[in-house]
N, C-alpha and C positions, 0 to 999 in steps of 0.2 A: 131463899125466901119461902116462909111455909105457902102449901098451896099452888106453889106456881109450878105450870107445866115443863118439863125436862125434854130436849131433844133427844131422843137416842142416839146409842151411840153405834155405830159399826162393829161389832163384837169378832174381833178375831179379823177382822179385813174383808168379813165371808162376802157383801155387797159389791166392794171394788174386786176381790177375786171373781164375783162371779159376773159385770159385766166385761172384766178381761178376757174370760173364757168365750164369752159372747159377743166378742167383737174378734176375738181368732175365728169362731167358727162364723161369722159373718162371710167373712172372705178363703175358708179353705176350701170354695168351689174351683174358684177364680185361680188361683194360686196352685192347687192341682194338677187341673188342665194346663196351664199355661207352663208351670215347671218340667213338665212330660212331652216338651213338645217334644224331644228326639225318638221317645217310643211312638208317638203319633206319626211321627216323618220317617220312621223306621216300618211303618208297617203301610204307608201311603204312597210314598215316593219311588216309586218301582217301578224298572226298565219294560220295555215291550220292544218286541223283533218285529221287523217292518221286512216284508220281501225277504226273510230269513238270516236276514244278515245285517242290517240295519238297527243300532238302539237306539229308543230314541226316548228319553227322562219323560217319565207325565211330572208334573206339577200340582202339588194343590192348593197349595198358597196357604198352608194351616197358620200359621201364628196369625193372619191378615183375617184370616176367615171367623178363626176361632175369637181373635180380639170384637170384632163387628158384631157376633151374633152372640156375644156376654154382653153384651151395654147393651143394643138396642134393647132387648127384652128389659134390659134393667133399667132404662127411660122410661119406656111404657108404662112397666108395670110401677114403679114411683111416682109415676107422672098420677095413674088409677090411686093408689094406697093414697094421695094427698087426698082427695077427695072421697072415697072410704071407707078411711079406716074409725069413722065413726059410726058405720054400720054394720060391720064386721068385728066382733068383737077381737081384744088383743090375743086372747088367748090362739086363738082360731088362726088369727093370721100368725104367730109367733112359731107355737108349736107345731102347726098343723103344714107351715112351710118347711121346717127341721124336718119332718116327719117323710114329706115327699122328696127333699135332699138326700135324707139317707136311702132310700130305695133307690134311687137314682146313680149313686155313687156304688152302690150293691152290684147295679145293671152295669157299672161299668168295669164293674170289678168281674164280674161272670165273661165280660166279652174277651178278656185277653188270654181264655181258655177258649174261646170258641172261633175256629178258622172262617173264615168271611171276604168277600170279595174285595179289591180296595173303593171300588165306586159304593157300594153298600155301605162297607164299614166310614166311610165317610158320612156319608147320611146319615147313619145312626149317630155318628159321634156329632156332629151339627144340633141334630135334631136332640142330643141330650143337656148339649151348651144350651142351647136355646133356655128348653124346661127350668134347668135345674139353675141358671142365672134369673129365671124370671121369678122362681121362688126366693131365690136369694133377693134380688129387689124389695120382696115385702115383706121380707125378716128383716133387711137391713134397715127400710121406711121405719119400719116399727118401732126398732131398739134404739132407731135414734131418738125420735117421738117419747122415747120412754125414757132413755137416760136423758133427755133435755128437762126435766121434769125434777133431776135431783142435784145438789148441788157443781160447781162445773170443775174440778176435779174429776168428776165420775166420767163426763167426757170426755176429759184427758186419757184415761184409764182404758176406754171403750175404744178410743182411736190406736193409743198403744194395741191394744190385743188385735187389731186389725192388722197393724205394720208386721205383728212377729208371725200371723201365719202364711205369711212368705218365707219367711227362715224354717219353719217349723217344713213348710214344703218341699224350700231345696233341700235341707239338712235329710230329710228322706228320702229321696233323689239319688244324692250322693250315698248315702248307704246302701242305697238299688243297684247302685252302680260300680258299689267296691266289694259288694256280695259275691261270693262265689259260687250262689246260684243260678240256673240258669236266664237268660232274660225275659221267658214270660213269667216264671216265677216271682224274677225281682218284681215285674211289673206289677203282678197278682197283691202281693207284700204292700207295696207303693201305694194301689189304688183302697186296700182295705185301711191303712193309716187313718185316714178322712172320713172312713164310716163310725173307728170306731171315737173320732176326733167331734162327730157331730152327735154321738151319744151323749159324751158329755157334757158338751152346750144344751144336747137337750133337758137334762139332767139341770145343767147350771141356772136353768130359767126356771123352772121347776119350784127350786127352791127360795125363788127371792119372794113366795107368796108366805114364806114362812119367815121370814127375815124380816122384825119389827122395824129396823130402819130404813128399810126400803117401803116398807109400807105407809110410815112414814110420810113419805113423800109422793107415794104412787097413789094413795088414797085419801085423797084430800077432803073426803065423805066419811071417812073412819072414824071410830073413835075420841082418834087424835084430834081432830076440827073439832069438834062437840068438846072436848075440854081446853082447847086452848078459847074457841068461844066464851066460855063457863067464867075462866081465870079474868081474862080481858074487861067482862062484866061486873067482874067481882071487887078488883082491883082497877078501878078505873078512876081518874085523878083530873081534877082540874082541864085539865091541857087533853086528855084523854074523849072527855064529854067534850070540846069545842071541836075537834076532830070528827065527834060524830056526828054530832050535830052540820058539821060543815058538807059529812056525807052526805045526812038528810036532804042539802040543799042542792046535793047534786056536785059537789067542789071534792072532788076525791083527790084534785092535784095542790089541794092546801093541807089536806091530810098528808099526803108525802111528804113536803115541806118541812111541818110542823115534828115529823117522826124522825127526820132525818138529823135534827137539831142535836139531840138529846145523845151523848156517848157515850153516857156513865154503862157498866154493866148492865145495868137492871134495864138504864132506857133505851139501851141496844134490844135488848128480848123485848121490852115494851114497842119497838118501834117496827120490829120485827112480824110481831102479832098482828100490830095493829095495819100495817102495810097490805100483809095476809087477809086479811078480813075486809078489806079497800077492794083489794082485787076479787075477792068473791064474789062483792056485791056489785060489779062489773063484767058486761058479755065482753066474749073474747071478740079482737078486734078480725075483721074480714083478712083473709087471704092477701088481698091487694095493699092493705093497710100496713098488715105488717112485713110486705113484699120491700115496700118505701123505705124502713124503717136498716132493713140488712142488705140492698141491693149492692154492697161495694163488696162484701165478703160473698155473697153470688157467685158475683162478676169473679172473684177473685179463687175458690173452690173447683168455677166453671175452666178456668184456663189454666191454674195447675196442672188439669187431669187432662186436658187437649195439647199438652205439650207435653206433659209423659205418657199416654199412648199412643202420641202419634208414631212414635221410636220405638217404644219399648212395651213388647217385646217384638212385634215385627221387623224390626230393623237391629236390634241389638242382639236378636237370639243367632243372627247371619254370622256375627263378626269370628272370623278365624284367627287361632292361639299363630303365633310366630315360631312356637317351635312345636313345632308336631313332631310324635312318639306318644306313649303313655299319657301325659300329659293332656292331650288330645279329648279323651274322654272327660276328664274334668273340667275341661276350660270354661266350656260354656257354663257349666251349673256351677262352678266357683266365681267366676270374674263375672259373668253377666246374673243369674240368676240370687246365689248367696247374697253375693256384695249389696246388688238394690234392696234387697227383701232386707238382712240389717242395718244399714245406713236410712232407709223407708221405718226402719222400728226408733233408730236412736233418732229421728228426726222427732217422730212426733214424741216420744217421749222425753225429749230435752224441753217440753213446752210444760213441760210438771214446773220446772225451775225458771225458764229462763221465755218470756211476752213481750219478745220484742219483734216489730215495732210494736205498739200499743196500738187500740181497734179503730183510735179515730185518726192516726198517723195518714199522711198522704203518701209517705215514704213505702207503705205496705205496698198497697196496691201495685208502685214502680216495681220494688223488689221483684213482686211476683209476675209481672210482665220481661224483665230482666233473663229470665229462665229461658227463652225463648232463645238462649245462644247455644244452648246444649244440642238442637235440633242438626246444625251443620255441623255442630263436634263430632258427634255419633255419624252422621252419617258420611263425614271423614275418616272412621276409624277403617280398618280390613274388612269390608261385609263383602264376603263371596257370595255369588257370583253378581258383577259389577259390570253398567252399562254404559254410563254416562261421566259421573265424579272419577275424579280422583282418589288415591288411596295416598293420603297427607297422613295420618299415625297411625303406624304401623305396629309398635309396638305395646303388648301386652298389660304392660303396668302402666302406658300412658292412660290406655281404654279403661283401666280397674280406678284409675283414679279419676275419670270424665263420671263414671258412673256412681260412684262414690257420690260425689259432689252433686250431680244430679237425681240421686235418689236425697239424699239428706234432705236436700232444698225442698223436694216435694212432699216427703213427709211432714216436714217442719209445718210448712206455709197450708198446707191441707186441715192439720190439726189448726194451727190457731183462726184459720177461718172457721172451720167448726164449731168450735169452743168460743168463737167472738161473739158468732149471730145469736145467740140465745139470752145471751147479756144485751142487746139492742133494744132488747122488746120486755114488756111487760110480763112479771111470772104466768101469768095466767097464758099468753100468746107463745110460750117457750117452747113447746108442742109443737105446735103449729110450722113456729121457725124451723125445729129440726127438720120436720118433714118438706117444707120447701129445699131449704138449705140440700137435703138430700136427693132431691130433684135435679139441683142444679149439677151438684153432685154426678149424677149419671149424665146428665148431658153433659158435661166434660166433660167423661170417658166415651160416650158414643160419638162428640165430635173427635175426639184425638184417633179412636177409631177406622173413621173413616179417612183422615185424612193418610193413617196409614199407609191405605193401597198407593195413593198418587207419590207419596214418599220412598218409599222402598222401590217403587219402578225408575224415579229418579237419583238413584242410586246407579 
């Protein structure tokens, strides 16, 4: 139709590739540190002579400690970004949190050149989880806040790039560790991957200010509002003026109605516009309003991530291979670390195809309470050293297959709560949703966290 305004189009994929790249580098703080625990436990875990003759193991409880002090910061600081990050601009908090990631990962890339006490070098390393999760918190607030904004696909997309920088972690891990160089070296190799892994996220955010279809949608003050206004005015019909008029009166939910009728081609883009221009001329609704609106996918984002970190990795990174030799070295970064990290990527990426249950199913919600059996699975497998439980499976491919199943489940049920909340709510409130949404988010990871410690001692 002459005149009428065109959506753009995604030209070459470059918007979904680049919030893929920005939802890997969301999470390759996380995923880092937590893939290296055996370089962290290798350089902490160290004998002392008592009375000269006496060893006696220190402890530091890394995967417990390191799990605890990635979330809290990432509660707080989500908990700050919901309130915010409308005074802070996006750019500020986006790139300017990238920006303190990489120097971060730089400082940790320097330390495994530089000898250091193990009480020290713990502190540091604590003290760098802390920082470098708390900027990650208000990159992550952010990109969700911003890919909620565009159609929900791109969510899909954004969740996918998060699941694969787990693989992308161990998979360099394991080449650290089939290297034949030495192992501060590999280590050295290892910790530069992620710096130069958050260039290009910085890089990938960079350019979505230049990419018409992202603008599109990210600037709803552009251009583009000013001519789809224009069209709407210009071409406005019968059915079109009682819709406005009904806005006049303050009835925007007869406007919806009346828009929704219409499925010809034309009155799709017709209804589309004019839905759009409904919700402009409407504040967004409060915090607590649109809280009511997604409280079961919450509920539901919040306990996924409190029953896989409760185990994982403080409890699963314990679990010993059945046959020691060679093997020895791999077990842990192939059966516990690979396995989650792709099964965690095909979970949420099988949600591109396959939305089930559906977001107003009662059935969801059970499903993902259901999870909660994987908690005694795992902590039934082989986890050395052991105080209390029993060792019930013992063997290796049973463990490869509990973790399987329970990374899948978690991926899956993470992404479609993500991807639901923003459909609950009004386009204009879809912002907002992510950023709650993502609140809840780290609270269930800070509580699966904590519950950690009391878990692994009951082990």
């Amino acid at each position: 139709m002459k005149g009428q305004a065109v959506t753009p189009r995604d030209q070459g994929c470059l918007v979904g590739i680049s919030f893929f790249i920005l939802g890997l580098g969301t999470l390759l703080p996380w995923n880092f540190f937590m893939t290296a625990s055996l370089y962290f436990q290798g350089r902490l875990n160290t004998t002392e002579w008592s009375n000269g003759t006496v060893v006696v193991r220190k402890e530091y409880y890394f995967n417990n400690w390191m799990t605890l002090l990635s979330q809290l910061p990432l509660l707080l600081f989500t908990l700050l970004n919901s309130f915010l990050y409308h005074r802070i601009s996006e750019a500020i908090r986006i790139a300017g949190s990238l920006v303190f990631i990489l120097l971060l990962f730089m400082l940790t890339a320097v330390l495994v050149k530089v000898p250091m006490e193990e009480d020290r070098f713990f502190s540091v390393t604590m003290a760098t989880i802390w920082f470098i999760n708390s900027f990650g918190a208000v990159l992550q607030g952010s990109l969700f806040g911003l890919v909620g904004q565009l159609p929900q696909k791109y969510s899909t997309i954004f969740m996918s790039g998060q699941g694969l920088a787990g693989t992308f972690a161990a998979i360099a891990m394991l080449l650290a560790i089939s290297s034949d160089a030495d192992s501060e070296t590999a280590a050295l190799g290892y910790f530069i991957t992620p710096c130069l892994g958050t260039l290009v996220t910085l890089f990938s955010y960079l350019i979505l200010s230049r990419l018409e279809f992202a603008q599109y949608y990210l600037n709803r003050s552009s251009n583009y509002e000013v001519e789809t206004k224009d069209e709407l005015l210009n071409e406005s019909s019968t059915v079109e003026n009682s819709k406005l008029n009904g806005h006049a009166n303050g009835s925007v939910t007869s406007v919806r109605a009346e828009a929704e009728v219409d499925c010809s081609p034309d009155g799709t883009k017709q209804a589309f516009l004019t839905l759009e221009q409904a919700d402009r001329g409407q504040p967004k609704a409060s915090v607590i309003e649109v809280f009511k609106k997604i409280w079961v996918m919450a509920f539901c984002v919040t306990f996924v991530f409190t029953v896989t970190l409760s185990v994982f990795p403080a409890v699963t990174a314990d679990v010993k291979t059945s046959f020691p030799g060679k093997w020895e070295r791999f077990f842990l970064s192939v059966c516990c670390f690979l396995i989650f990290n792709i099964n965690d990527w095909l979970g949420r990426t099988v949600t591109t195809f396959i939305r089930w249950p559906c977001k107003e199913s009662r059935l969801f919600p059970m499903l993902v309470v259901s999870r909660v059996v994987f908690i005694p699975l795992l902590m039934l497998c082989n986890v050395q050293s052991r105080s209390y439980l029993p060792v019930l499976i013992t063997h290796d491919v049973a463990f490869t297959v509990i973790m399987a199943f329970f990374s899948l489940s978690s991926g899956y049920f993470v992404c479609l709560s993500m991807s639901y909340a923003p459909q609950l709510v009004e386009p204009k409130d879809a912002e907002t949703a992510g950023a709650l949404m993502t609140f809840f988010l780290a609270l269930g990871l800070s509580i699966g966290a904590a519950l950690s410690f009391p878990l692994r001692a009951l082990v």
